[in-house]
N, C-alpha and C positions, 0 to 999 in steps of 0.2 A: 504494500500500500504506500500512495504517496502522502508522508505526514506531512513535508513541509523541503523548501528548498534547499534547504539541511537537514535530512533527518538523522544523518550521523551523531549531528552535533547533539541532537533532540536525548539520541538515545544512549549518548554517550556518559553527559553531563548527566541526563536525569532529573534535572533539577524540576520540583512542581509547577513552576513553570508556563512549561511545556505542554502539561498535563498528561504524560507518558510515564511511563516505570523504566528506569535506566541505569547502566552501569552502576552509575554514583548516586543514585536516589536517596540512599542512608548518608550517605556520605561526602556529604557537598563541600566539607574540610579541605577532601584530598581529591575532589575531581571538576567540583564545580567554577566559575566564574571566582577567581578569589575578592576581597576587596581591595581600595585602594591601598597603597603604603606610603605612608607620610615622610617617614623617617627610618634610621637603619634600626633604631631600638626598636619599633616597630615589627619591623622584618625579623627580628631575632626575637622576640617574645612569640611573635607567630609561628612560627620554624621549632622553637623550642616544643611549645604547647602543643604544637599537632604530631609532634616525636610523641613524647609523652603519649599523647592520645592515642597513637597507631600502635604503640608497643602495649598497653594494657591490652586494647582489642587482640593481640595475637598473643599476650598470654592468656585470655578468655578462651582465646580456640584450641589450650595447649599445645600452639607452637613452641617448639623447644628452643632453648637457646642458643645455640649452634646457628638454626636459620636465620633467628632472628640478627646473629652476628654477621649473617652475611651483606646484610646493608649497615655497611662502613661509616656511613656519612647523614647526618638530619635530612640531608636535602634531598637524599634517595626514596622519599617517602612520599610526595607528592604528583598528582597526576591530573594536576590542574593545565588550563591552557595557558599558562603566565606561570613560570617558573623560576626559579635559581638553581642550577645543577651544582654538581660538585664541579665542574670544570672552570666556575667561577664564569660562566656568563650567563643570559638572560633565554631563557629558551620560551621560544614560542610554538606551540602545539597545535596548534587549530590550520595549518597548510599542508599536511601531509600529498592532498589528491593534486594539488594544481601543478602548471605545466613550469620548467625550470625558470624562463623567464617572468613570469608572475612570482617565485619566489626571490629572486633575485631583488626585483623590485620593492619586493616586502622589508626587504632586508634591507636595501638601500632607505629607503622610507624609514622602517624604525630606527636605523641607526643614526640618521641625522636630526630624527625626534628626540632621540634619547640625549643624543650631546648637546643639541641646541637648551633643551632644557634641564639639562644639569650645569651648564654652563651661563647662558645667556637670559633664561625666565623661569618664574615660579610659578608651579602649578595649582591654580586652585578652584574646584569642587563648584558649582556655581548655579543658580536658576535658570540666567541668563544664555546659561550655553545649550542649552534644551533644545531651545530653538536658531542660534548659534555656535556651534560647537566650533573650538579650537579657536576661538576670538581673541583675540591678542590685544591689549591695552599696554603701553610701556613697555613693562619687563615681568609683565602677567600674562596668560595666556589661560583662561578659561575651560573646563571640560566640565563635562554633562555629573551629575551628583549620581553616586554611586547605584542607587535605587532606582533610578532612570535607566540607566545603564543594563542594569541586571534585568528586569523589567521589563522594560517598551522594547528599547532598542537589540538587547541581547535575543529575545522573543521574534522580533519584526525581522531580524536577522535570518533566523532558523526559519519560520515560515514562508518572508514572501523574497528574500534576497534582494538584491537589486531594486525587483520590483515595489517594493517598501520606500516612499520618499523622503519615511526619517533616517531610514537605513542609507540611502544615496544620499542626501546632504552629511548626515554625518562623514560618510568614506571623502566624501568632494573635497569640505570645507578640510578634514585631516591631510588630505593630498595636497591642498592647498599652504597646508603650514609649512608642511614637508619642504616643498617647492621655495616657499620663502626663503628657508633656512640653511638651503641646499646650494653650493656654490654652481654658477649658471652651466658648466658641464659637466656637471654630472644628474642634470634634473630630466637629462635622455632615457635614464634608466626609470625614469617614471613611468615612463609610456602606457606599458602595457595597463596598467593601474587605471588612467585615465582612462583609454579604451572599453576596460570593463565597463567603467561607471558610466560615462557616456553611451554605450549601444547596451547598459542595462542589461549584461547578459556577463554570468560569469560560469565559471566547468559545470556547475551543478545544473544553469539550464541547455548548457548542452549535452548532457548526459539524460536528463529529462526528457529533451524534443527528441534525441537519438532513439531511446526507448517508445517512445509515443509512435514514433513513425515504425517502430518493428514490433510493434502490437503487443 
């Protein structure tokens, strides 16, 4: 059946949601959409807490100690789409299917997100980005409040893709920062990004129409 123009994502996370029963439906700690993180104390009380948490749960299912030693590290324990690995970078989870240049793009995009705003502006949580996302004032730059996020957009996402017009403004106005912040030769590598969002069509509806047209 078709749930929604991700139903991977639908039945991955789990989250109520969705209104599906999925992977992480108990367990939205270690699969679901995480929250923002403010600060590094932040990140490490979180990390710490959900260690904690994952290791009572397996000694509840008398997992012995042995297995449990064989994840080395806190941060082997999550399987959220926003991570920290042990290799000390930022892994993002949610592009497995798409074609190498869409990732490439992803990755050029986050990473001049990530530097511009560790460097150059503070990010902050905001009403106003609801219906502006990634609005830049000074050396602020605006993003949608967490419950929004998780909610409307995380939702609008997984059902209609593209076709969702809070779903395309949000990706537009993000590609837009990107592009800002991005020095003028290397905002080539955006392309494909744009293209999606512009003809409104990303691998999922063409996997959709592919199927549709062989019955």
């Amino acid at each position: 059946q078709l749930y929604g123009k991700d139903s991977r994502m639908m039945f991955y996370r789990g989250s109520a949601i969705f209104g599906v029963n999925g992977l992480y439906s108990e367990f939205q700690r270690f699969g679901g959409l995480p929250p923002y993180k403010h600060t590094l104390t932040d990140i490490i009380h979180i990390l710490e807490d959900q260690f904690i948490e994952w290791s009572l749960m397996m000694k509840r299912l008398s997992i012995n100690v042995e297995t449990l030693a064989l994840y080395g590290s806190v941060l082997d324990v999550n399987w959220s789409p926003v991570k920290i690995n042990p290799l000390g970078t930022l892994e993002m989870r949610g592009t497995d299917m798409n074609r190498f240049e869409t990732l490439v793009a992803i990755s050029v995009a986050m990473k001049s997100a990530i530097r511009s705003t560790h460097r150059d502006y503070e990010v902050v949580g905001s009403d106003v980005a609801i219906k502006d996302p990634f609005r830049t004032e000074g050396d602020v730059v605006y993003i949608p409040p967490y419950s929004y996020l998780i909610n409307v957009i995380q939702l609008e996402s997984a059902l209609y893709g593209m076709d969702s017009p809070i779903v395309r403004k949000y990706c537009s106005n993000f590609l837009n920062f990107c592009s800002k912040v991005l020095p003028s030769n290397r905002r080539k590598f955006l392309l494909p990004l744009k293209k999606i969002i512009d003809k409104k069509r990303t691998l999922s509806d063409e996997i959709i129409l592919k199927a549709r047209r062989m019955g």
